[in-house]
N, C-alpha and C positions, 0 to 999 in steps of 0.2 A: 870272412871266417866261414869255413866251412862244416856244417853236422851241426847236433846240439851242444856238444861239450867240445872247448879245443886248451892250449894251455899257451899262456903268455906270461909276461912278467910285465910289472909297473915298473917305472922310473921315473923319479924324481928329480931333475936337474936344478941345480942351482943359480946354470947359467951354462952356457955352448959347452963348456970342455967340462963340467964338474958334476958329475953325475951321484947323488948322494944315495941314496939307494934303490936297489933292484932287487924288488920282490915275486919270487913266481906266484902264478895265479892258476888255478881250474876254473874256467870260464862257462858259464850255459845262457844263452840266449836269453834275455830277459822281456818283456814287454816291448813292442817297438823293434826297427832295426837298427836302433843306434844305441842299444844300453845292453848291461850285460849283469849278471849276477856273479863273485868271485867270490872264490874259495881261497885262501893263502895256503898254498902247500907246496912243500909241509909246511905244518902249525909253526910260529913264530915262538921264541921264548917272551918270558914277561918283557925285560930292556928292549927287544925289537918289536914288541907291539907300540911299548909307550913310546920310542922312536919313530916309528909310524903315525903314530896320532899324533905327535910332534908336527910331522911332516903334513897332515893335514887338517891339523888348524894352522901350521904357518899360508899353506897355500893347498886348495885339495884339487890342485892339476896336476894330474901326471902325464907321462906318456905310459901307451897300450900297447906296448912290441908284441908282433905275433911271432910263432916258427918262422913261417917265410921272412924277418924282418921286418913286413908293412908295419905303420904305425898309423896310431892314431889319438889324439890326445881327448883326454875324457877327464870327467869331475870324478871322483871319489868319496860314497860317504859311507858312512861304519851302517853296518845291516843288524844291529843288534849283536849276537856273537860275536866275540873277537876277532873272530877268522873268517868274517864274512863280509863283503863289503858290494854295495850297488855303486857301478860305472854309467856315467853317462855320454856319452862323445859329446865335445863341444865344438857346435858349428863354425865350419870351417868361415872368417870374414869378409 
């Protein structure tokens, strides 16, 4: 990722082909170079938030699609505000 702020979306799959949701993010570099602090924007309504916390107490791995398409899969946890959440990339095995 390049600069301090860039934008991505999270993605949720379920499994290879079933991608449950795709959330954009405003990204800034957080601590480290493998974590990031996100923004959801735009803001979620209330059912896509609580669909989202769904989503990560079922399982808080997502994938991290940048513009370029790279990815990279990262943990996910709620940063206090709704709309804000800390990534962590999970090393690759």
């Amino acid at each position: 990722m390049d600069g301090t702020e860039d934008r991505a979306h999270l993605e949720w799959w379920a499994n290879r082909s079933s991608c449950l949701a795709r959330i954009p993010v405003r990204l800034a570099a957080g601590p480290g170079s493998r974590a990031w602090d996100a923004v959801v924007s735009p803001p979620l309504d209330r059912g896509a938030r609580e669909d989202m916390q769904f989503l990560i107490e079922a399982s808080p791995y997502f994938t991290l699609r940048f513009g370029d398409d790279s990815v990279t899969e990262v943990e996910v946890e709620r940063a206090g505000d709704p709309g804000r959440l800390r990534l962590s990339a999970v090393p690759e095995a």
